[in-house]
C-alpha positions as CSV (number, residue, x, y, z in Angstrom):
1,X,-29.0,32.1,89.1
2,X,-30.4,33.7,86.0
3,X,-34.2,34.8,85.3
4,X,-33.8,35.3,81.7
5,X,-32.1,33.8,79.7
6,X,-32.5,35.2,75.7
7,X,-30.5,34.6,72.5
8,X,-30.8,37.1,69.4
9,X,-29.9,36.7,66.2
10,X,-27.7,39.0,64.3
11,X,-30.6,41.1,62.6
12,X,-32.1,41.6,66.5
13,X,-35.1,39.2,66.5
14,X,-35.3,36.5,69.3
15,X,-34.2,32.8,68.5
16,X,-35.0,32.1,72.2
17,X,-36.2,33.6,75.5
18,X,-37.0,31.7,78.5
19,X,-38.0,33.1,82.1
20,X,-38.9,31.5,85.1
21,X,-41.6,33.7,86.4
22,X,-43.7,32.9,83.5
23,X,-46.3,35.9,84.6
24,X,-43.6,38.5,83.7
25,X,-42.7,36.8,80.1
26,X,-43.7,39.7,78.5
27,X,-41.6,42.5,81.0
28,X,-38.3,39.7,80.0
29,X,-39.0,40.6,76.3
30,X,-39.4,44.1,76.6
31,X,-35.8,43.8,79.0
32,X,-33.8,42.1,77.1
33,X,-35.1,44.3,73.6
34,X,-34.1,47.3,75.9
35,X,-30.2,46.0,76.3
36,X,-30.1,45.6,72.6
37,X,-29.0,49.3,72.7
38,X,-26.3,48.8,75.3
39,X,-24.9,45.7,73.4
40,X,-24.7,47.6,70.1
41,X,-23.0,50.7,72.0
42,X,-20.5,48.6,73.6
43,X,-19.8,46.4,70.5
44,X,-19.1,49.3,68.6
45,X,-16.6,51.1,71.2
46,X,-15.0,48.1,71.7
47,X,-14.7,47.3,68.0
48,X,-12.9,50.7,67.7
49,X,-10.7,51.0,70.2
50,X,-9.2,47.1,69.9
51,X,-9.5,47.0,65.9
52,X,-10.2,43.1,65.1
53,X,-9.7,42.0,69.0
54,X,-12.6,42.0,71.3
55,X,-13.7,40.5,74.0
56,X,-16.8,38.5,73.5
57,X,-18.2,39.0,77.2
58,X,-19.8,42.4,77.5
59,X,-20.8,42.7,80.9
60,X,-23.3,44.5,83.0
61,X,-25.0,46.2,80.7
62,X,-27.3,47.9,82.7
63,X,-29.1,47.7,86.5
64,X,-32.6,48.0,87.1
65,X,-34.1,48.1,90.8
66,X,-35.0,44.4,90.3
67,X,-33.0,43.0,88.0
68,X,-29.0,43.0,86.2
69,X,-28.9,42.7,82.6
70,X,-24.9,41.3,81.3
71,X,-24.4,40.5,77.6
72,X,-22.1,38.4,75.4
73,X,-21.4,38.7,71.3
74,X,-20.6,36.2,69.5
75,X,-18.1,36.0,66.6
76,X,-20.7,35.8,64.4
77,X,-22.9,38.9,66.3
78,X,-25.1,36.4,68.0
79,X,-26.1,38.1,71.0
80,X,-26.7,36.3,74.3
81,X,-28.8,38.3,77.6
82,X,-28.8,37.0,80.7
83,X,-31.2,38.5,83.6
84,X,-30.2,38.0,86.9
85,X,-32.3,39.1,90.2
86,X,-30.5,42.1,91.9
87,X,-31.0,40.2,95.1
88,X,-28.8,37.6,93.8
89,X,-25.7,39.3,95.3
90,X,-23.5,35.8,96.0
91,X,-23.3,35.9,92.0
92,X,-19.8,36.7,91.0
93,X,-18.4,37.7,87.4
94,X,-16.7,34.6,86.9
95,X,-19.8,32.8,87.4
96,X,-22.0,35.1,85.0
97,X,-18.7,34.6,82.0
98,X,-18.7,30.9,82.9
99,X,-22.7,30.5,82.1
100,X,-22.0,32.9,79.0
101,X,-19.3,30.2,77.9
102,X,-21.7,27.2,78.8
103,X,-24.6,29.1,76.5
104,X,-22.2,29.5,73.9
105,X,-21.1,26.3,73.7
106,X,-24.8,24.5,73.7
107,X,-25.4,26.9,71.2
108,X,-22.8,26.1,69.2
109,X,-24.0,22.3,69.4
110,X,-27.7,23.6,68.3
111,X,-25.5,25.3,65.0
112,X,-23.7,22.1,64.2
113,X,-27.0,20.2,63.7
114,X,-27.4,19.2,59.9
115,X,-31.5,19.7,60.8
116,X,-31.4,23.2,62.4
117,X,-31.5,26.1,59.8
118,X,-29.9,29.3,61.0
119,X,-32.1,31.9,61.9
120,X,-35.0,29.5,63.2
121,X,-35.8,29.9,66.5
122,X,-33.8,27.2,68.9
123,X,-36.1,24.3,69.5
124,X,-33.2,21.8,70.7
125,X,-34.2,19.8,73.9
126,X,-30.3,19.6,75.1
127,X,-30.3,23.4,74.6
128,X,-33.3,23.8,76.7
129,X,-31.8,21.5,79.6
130,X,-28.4,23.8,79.4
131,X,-31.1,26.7,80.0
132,X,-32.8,24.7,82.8
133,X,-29.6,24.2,84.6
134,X,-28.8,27.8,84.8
135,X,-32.3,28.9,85.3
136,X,-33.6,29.6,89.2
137,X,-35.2,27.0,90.8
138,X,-38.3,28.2,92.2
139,X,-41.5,26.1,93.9
């Protein structure tokens, strides 16, 4: 299960980051601002080589010695970053896109609200269970 869990708005600030280890919050930020750089790279080959059609999953993005990074774009350039533990090897891809698709859709549920403004940073309690759910149980 994931470690991280962050969602970035279009313009590349954070509308939510939550990690279990709460001692390493600020090594999470710094991760997740890292793959910023991969997402744009990929979104942009993609975007070229498919014209209008592209996959919304992005993938590994990167491997650290602790950690794997994957990304997903939304329509609308909302980027989502997932951080798993690189002991974590059980975790398949199928998994990873079906928690992608799961973030998405809570997410899309936190847009929909009349009293959310877009671009404030998610404070929805359903979003954060979503998170929970996906989040490693540790203790």
């Amino acid at each position: 299960m994931a470690v991280c869990i962050a969602v970035i708005a279009k313009e590349n600030y954070p509308l939510y980051i939550r990690s279990v280890p709460t001692q390493n919050k600020l090594k999470f930020h710094y991760t997740v601002h890292t793959s910023l750089d991969v997402v744009e790279e990929k979104v942009s080959t993609v975007g070229k080589s498919l014209g209008d059609q592209r996959e919304l999953y992005l993938g590994l993005l990167y491997p650290t010695e602790d950690y794997k990074v994957y990304g997903y774009v939304t329509n609308s350039k909302v980027k989502f970053v997932i951080v798993v533990d690189s002991s974590n090897t059980s975790l398949r891809d199928n998994e990873i896109r079906s928690m992608f698709r799961k973030l998405h859709n809570s997410f899309t549920d936190v847009m929909c609200n009349p009293f959310h403004n877009p671009g404030d940073p998610i404070q929805s309690k359903a979003f954060d269970g979503i998170v929970s759910g996906m989040m490693v149980q540790t203790g």
